[in-house]
N, C-alpha and C positions, 0 to 999 in steps of 0.2 A: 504494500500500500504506500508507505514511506519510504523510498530508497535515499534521499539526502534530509535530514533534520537538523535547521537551524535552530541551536540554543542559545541568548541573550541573558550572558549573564557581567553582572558588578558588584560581586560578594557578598551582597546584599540575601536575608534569608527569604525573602522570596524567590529568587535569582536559585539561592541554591535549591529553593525545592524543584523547580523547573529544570534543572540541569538532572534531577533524580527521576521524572517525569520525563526527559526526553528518553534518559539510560532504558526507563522501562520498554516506551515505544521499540526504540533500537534492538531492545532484547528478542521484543517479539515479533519484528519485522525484519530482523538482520537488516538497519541503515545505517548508516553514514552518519556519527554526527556529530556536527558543523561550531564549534566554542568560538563563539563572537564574543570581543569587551569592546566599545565605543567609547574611544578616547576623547572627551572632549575638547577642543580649541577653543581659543579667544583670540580674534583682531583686533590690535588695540595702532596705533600709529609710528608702534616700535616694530611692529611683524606680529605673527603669529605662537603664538605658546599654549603648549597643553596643560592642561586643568590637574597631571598626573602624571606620574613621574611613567614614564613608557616602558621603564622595566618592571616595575609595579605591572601594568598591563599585561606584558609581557609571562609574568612569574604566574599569573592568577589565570591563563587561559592553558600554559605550561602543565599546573596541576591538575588543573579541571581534564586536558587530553591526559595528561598521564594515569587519573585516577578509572576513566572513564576505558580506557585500554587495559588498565590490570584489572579489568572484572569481562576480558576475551571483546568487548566492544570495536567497532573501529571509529575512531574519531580523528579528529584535524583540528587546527584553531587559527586565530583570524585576531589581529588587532588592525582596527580601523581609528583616523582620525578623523574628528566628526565636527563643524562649527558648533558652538555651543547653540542648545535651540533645536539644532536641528536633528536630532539622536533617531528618534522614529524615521526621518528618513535615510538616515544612515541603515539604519538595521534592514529596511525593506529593499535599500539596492545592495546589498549584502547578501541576501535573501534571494535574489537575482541572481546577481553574479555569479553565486555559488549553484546557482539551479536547484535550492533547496525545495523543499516538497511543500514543506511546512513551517511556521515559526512558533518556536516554542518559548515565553518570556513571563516572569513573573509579575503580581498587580502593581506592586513599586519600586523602585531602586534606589539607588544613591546618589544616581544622579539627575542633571536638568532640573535646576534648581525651578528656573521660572517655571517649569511642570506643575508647580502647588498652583499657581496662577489659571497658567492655561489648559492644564488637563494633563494629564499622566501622560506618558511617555509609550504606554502601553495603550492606553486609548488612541492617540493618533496612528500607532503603528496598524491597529484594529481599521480606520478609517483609513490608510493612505496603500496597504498591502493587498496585492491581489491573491493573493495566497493565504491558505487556511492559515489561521492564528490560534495557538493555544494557549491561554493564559490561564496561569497555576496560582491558587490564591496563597 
């Protein structure tokens, strides 16, 4: 049913139940699955800087494939930089690009601060993805 499953996570306990939730899918569909962190950026008049140190990023999708592989899974991961704001569409052309089936994310994160504003991060991905969405409360 699933051959590539995109998981959205930012070590947030939502996030990680999502990543436990995709492992299941994958178990019982043998898929593919996809550890995205959305790093986010800021333009400020000096250039561009992430929100996160990139090895942080780096180390937190690291474990997530490594834990996700010693329990026989196949997984991959993906650090993206993302404008700040714009996180949900980062993850949905992530979600593309990778030819994922499906997106798997948690109800909230840690990041996309203006998200308490404008709506979760997960709601817009829900609105802007053409691709089934599962959101793990």
């Amino acid at each position: 049913m699933f051959e590539r499953i995109l998981v959205a996570t930012d070590a947030s306990e939502p996030s990680t139940r999502a990543v436990e939730f995709a492992a299941g899918i994958a178990k019982d569909h043998a898929s593919e699955v996809i550890v995205l962190h959305a790093v986010p950026r800021v333009v400020s008049r000096f250039g561009t800087s992430d929100l996160e140190e990139p090895e942080a990023a780096r180390d937190l999708v690291d474990r997530t494939v490594r834990d996700l592989k010693d329990r026989g899974l196949s997984a991959r991961g993906e650090v993206v930089r993302v404008l700040e704001g714009h996180m949900a569409r980062g993850i949905v052309e992530s979600a593309a690009s990778s030819d994922a089936d499906v997106i798997v994310m948690g109800t909230r994160g840690r990041s996309d601060f203006g998200g308490l504003f404008l709506g979760s991060v997960t709601h817009r991905v829900l609105h802007l993805s053409e691709k089934p969405v599962i959101v793990v409360p």
